[in-house]
C-alpha positions in Angstrom: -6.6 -20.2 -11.0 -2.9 -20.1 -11.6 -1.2 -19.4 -15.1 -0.6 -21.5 -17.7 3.6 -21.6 -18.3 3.9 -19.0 -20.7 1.4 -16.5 -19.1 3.5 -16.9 -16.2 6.7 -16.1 -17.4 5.3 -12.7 -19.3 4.2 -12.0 -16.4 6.8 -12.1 -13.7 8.8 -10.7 -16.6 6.8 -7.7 -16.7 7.2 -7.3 -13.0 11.0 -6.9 -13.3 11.2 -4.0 -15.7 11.9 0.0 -15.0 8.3 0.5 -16.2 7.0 -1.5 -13.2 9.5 -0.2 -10.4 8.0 3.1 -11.5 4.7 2.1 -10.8 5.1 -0.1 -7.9 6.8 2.1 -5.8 3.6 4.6 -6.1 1.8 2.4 -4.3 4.1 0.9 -1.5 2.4 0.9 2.1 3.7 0.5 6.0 3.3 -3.3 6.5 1.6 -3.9 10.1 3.6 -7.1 10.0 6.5 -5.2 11.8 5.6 -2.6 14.6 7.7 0.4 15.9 8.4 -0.9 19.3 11.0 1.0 21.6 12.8 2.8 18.6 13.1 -0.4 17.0 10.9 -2.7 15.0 9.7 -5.9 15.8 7.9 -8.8 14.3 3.8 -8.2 15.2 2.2 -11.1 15.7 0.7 -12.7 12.7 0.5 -17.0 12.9 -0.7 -19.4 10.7 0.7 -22.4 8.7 2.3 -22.5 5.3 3.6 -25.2 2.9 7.0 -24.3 1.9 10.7 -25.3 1.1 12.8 -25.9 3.9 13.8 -22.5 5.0 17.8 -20.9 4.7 19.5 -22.1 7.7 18.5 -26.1 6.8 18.2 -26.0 3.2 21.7 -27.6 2.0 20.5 -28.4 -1.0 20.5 -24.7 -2.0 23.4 -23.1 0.3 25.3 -21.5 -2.6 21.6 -19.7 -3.6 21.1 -18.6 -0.2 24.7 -17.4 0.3 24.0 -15.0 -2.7 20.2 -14.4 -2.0 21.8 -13.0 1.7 24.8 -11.2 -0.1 22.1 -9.7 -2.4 19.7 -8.8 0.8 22.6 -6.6 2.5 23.5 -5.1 -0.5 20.3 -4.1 -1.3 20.0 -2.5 2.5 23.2 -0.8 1.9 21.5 0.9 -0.9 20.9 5.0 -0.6 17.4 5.0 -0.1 15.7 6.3 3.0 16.7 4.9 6.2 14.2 2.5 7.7 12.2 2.0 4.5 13.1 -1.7 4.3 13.2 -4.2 7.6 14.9 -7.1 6.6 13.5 -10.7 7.3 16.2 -12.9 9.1 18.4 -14.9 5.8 17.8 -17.8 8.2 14.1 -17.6 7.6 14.2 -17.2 3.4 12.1 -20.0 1.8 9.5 -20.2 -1.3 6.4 -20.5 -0.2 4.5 -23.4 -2.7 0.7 -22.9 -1.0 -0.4 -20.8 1.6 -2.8 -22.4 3.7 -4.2 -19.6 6.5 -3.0 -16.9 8.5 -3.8 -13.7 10.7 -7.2 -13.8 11.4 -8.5 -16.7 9.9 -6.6 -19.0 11.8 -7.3 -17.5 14.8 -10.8 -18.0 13.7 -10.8 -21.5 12.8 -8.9 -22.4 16.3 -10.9 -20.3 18.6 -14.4 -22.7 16.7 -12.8 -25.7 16.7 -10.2 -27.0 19.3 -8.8 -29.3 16.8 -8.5 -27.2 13.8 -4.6 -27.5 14.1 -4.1 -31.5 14.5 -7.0 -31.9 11.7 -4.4 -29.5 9.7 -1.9 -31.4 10.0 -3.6 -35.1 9.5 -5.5 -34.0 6.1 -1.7 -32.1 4.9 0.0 -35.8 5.9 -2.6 -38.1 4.1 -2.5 -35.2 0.7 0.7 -35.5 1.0 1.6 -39.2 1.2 -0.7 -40.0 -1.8 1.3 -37.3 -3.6 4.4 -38.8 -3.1 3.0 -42.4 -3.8 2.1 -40.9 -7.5 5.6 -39.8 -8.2 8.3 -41.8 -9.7 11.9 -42.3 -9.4 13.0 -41.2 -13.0 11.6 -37.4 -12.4 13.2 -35.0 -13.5 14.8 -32.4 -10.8 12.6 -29.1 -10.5 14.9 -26.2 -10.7 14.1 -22.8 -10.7 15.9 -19.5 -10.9 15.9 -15.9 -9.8 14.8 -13.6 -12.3 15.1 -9.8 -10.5 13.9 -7.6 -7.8 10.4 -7.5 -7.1 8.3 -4.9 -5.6 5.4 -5.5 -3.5 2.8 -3.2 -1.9 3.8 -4.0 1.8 7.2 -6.1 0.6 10.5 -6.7 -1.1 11.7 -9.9 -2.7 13.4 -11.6 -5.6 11.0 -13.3 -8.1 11.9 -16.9 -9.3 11.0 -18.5 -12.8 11.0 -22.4 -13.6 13.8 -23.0 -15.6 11.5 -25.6 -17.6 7.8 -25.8 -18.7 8.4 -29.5 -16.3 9.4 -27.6 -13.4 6.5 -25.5 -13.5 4.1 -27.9 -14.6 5.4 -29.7 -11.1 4.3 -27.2 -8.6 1.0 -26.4 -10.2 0.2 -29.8 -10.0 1.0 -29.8 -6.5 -0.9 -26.4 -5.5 -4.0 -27.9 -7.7 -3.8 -31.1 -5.3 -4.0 -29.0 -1.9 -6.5 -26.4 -3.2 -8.8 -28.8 -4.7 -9.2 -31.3 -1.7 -12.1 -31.3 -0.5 -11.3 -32.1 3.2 -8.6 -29.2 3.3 -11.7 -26.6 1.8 -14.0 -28.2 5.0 -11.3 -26.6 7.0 -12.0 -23.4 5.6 -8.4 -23.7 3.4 -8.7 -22.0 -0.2 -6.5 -20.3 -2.5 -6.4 -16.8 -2.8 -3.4 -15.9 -5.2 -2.3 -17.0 -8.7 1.4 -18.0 -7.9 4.1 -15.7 -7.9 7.0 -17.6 -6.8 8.9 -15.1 -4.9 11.5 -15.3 -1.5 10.8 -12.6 0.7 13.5 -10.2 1.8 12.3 -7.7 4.1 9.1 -5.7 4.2 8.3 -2.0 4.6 8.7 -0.2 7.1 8.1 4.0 7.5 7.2 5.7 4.8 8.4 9.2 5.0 5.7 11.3 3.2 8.4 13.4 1.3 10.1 10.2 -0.3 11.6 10.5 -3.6 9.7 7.8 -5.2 11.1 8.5 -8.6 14.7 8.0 -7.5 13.7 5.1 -5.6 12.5 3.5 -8.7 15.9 4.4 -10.5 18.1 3.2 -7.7 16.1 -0.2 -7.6 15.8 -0.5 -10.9 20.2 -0.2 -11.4 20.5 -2.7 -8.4 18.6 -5.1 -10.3 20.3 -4.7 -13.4 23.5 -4.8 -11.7 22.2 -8.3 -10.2 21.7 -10.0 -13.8 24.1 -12.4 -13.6 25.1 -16.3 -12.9 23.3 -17.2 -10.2 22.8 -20.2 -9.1 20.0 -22.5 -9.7 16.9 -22.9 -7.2 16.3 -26.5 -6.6 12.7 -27.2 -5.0 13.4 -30.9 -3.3 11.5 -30.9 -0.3 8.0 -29.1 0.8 7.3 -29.1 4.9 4.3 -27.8 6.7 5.5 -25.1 8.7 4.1 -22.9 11.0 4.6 -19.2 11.8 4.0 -17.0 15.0 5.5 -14.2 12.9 7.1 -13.6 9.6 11.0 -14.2 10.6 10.3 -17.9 11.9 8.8 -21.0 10.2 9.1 -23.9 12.2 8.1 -27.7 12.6 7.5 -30.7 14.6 10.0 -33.5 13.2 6.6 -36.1 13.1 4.3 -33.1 10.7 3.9 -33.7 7.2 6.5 -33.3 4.3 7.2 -34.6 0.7 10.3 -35.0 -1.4 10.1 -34.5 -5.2 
């Protein structure tokens, strides 16, 4: 289902251009993730589990990309665009998300059928995961990535990341081909339902005012990103944890649950 290397990068290319702010902010929508909730608004619930990087706050590994991916969220909130239109996630919380396993609905689904949804979860992710690790080597080469612009989503803002070789990429597919494929985790009613688009989320959208300038919005987004073209450092995916999230400005863990280092 994903895209071979070069399809991938033409793609996420395409995403960060003026042509595409222009037609992505047509189509941005309130996200229910966040609800109005005395004037302010809050995180709605929405659980589920997740296998991503270690998030901000704990990744040391990537401290100098987070201290700019932070600098670069409050800069793009300081922007002149209509107040409220973006509600940022917690800088804590940023991660890359490497397979989404279930959420909303779904897992509330699969725990209200079967009481031990969640510690089957976490068994089959620990066995995948140690036979992973067993088929890896020593000598591999680091996985790096980099951040290529400002992405715009229907319900959410991000930056978009790139591999910054054919090896790093090649990497994580293998890795998102071993989860989706296994047959134990598809029994648990786990599938994949997007093509990767390696992105870090930075806030999501909030009210929508019905008379917003969508065409300046576009230019104002698209000059911030521009502006943003720069040395930035490297991404460097070490370490992939299941986490689980009660909402989408927390992803946390037990320190016995699954993980792998590359």
């Amino acid at each position: 289902m994903d895209d071979n290397y070069q399809t991938y990068l033409n793609r996420v290319a395409r995403m960060t251009l003026p042509e595409a702010y222009k037609s992505q902010v047509q189509h941005i929508q309130e996200s229910y993730k966040f609800q109005p909730s005395s004037g302010i608004r809050q995180a709605a619930p929405f659980p589920g589990y997740s296998l991503i990087t270690p998030s901000g706050a704990e990744d040391t590994d990537n401290s100098g990309f987070y201290a700019m991916l932070q600098a670069y969220q409050q800069e793009l909130l300081g922007l002149a665009i209509a107040n409220d239109l973006i509600v940022p996630v917690p800088a804590a919380s940023f991660h890359l998300t490497l397979a989404d396993l279930i959420w909303d609905s779904a897992y509330r689904d699969a725990c209200d059928k079967n009481p031990e949804f969640e510690q089957q979860l976490r068994t089959c992710i620990a066995e995948i995961l140690q036979q992973y690790q067993q088929s890896l080597t020593s000598a591999s080469k680091p996985i790096s990535w980099q951040m290529l612009g400002l992405v715009v989503m229907p319900r959410a803002v991000g930056v978009c990341l790139v591999p910054k070789d054919e090896h790093s990429y090649e990497q994580i597919i293998k890795f998102r081909r071993t989860i989706y494929q296994n047959s134990k985790l598809i029994a648990l009613g786990i599938e994949q339902h997007y093509h990767l688009t390696a992105h870090i989320t930075l806030g999501y959208f909030g009210e929508i005012a019905p008379d917003l300038d969508r065409s300046s919005l576009s230019n104002v987004l698209s000059e911030f990103n521009q502006k943003w073209l720069s040395e930035i450092p490297e991404f460097l995916i070490h370490r992939v944890e299941l986490r689980k999230f009660d909402d989408m400005t927390r992803y946390y863990r037990e320190l016995d649950w699954p993980s792998l280092a590359f």
